[in-house]
N, C-alpha and C positions, 0 to 999 in steps of 0.2 A: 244715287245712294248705293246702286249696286256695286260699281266699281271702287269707292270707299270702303266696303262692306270686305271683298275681293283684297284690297290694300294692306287692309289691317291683318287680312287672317294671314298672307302670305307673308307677312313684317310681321308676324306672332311665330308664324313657323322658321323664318332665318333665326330671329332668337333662340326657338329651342332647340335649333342644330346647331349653332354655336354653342347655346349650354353644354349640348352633349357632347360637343368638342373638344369643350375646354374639361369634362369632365374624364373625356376617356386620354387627354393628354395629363391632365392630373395621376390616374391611376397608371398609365404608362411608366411617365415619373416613378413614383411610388413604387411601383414594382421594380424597376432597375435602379433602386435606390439600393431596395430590400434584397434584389441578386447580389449588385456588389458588395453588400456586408455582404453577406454569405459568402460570397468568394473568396472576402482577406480571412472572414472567421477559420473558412477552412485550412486558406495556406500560411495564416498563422499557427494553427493547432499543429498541421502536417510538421510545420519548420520549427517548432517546441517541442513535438515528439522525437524530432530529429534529433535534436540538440541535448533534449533527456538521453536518447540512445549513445551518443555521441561520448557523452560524461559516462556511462555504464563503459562504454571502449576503452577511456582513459583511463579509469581505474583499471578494469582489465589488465592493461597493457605495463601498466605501472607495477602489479601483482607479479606480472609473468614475468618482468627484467630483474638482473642480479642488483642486487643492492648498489653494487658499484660502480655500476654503468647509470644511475637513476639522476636523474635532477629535478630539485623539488619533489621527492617520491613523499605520497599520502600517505601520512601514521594511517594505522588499524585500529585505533583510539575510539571513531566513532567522529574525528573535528572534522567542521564543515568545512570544504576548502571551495569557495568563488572563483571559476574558471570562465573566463569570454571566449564565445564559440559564438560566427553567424550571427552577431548581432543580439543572442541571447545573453544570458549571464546565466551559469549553470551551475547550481551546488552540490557538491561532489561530496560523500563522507563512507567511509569503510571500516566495519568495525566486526571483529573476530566473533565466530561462531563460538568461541569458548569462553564468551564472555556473555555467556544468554546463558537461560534456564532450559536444559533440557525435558520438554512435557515429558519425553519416552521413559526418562532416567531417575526424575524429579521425586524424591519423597512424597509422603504426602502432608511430613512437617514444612519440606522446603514447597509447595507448590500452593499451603495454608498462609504464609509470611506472604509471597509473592501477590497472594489476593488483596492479602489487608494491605499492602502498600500500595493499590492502586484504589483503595477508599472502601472496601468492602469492612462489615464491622466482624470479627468473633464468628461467629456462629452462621451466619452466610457462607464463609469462605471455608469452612470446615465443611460446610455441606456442599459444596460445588468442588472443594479440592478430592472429594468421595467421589464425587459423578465423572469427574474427570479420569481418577486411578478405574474406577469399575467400567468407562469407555475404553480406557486401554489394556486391563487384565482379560484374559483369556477365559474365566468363568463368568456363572450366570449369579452368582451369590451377589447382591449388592453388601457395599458396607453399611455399617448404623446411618449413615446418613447422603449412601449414594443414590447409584440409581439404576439399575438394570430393564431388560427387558418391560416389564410388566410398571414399569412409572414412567416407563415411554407411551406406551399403551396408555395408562392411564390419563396420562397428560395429552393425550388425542395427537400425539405425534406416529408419523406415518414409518419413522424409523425406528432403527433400536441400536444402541450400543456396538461397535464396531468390534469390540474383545481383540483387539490385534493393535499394534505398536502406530500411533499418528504418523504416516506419513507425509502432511504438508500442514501448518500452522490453520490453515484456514478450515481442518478438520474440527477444531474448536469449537465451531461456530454452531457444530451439530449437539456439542453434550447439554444433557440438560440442566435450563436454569442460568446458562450462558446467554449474556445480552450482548448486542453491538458495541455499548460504549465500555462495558468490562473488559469485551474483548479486544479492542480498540487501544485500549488503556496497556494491556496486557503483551500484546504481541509484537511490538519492540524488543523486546527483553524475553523473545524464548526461539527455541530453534530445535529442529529435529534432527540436525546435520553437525552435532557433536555427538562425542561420546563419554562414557564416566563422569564428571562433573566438570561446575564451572571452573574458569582460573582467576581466581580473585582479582591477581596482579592486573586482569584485562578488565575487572567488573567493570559498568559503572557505579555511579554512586548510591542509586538505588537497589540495583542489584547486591551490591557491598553491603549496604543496611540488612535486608531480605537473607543475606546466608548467614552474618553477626546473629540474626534473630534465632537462625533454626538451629544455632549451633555446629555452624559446617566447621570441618577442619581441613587445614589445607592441602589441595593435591595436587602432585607433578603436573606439567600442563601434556596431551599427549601431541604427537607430530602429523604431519597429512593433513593440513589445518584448509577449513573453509571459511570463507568470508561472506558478510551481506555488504552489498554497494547500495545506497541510494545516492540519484539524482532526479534534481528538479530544476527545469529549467524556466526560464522568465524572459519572454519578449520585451521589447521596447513599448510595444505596446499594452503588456498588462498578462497578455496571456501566458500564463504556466501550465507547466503538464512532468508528472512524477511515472518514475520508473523505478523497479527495484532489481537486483538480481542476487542470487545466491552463486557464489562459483568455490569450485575445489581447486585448490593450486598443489601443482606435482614441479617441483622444480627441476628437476633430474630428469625431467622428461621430455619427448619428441615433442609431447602437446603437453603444455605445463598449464593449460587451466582446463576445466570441465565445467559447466554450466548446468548449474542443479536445479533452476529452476528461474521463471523470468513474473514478476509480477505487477502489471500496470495500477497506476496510481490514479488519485483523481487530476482534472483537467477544468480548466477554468481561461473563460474568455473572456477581454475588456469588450468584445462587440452585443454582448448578449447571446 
């Protein structure tokens, strides 16, 4: 009975080391399943950043050549132009800084129309087009319905009012009363890298609406012109990745563009 007794436990324990065998060859598996996603996720992402970057080049390059020398050169319009690079498909668009709302410049009739056309009603956008001029004036006086000092405070915000001229669109984000999707909504259509006003001729169509409404009238367009480029690029397999940039073009120049500023966009993988 002994040696039966002996049989069984030793045929009890080869099963559970094979159990555990097959268990730790399971998670083996699994785990270098879960590396190589990881690995294409990343040298997909890499090779869509790339190719985002790539398309910010081609505009570039297109900016900097004379007109006459260009083939297929990208309007400034703002139109999407589909480019194959690497296996991506990269969308390319360039649309003039003079054809955005300047926050620096902006009335605060032209910068009250600009709110309501992104869905704000009346009296909202009266009160946020206030917080906006009294973040970029130089006193502590708020308007009837801005915001100074002391409603940043109130509002348990840890900052206060810059009183000095926005230097990057993304300063917005600080005034009070400004949400994500207003400002989302909002900051296509505005720029701090013009000067005097928009030029219609360049608007687009909602910007066009927006100055019809505050009553603009028309003005010369000025020269030294900067441009916004976006690209987005699209793998084969799903994943995209957005890049923006701002550049100043000097034509006449040794170095005929300058780069005002670069800003990444969202990224999205088909691996998870």
């Amino acid at each position: 009975m002994k040696g039966k007794s002996d049989e069984g436990m030793a045929l009890l324990a080869v099963l559970w080391v094979l159990a555990l065998l097959s268990l730790i060859a399971a998670l083996f598996s699994f785990e270098t399943r879960i590396s190589d996603r990881i690995a294409r996720n990343a040298a997909d992402k890499a090779a869509t950043r790339a190719a985002a970057k790539a398309g910010i080049e081609r505009a570039i390059l297109d900016l900097a050549s004379e007109p006459s020398i260009r083939n297929d050169h990208l309007h400034t319009d703002g139109t999407v132009y589909d480019w194959p690079f690497a296996g991506s498909t990269v969308r390319i668009s360039i649309r003039d800084e003079f054809s955005k709302v300047n926050l620096n410049t902006a009335s605060d009739v032209l910068l009250t129309s600009l709110l309501i056309s992104v869905g704000l009603d009346r009296a909202k956008a009266q009160s946020l087009a206030d917080a906006i001029a009294d973040y970029r004036d130089r006193d502590d006086m708020p308007r009837p319905n801005g915001a100074e000092r002391a409603q940043y405070q109130a509002a348990g915000l840890s900052w206060a009012p810059k009183n000095a001229p926005f230097e990057a669109i993304d300063e917005l984000q600080q005034v009070l009363g400004m949400t994500p999707q207003i400002y989302d909504r909002m900051r296509p259509d505005l720029t701090v890298y013009s000067w005097g006003t928009v030029d219609p001729s360049l608007a687009n169509e909602r910007v066009t609406a927006v100055l019809r409404r505050s009553g603009f009238q028309n003005f010369a367009k000025a020269q030294g012109i900067a441009y916004s480029i976006r690209s987005e690029a699209k793998s084969s397999n799903g994943t995209t990745s957005e890049l923006e940039a701002i550049v100043q073009v000097f034509p006449l120049s040794t170095n005929p563009i300058r780069i005002l500023s670069w800003r990444m966009g969202a990224m999205t993988s088909s691996h998870g």
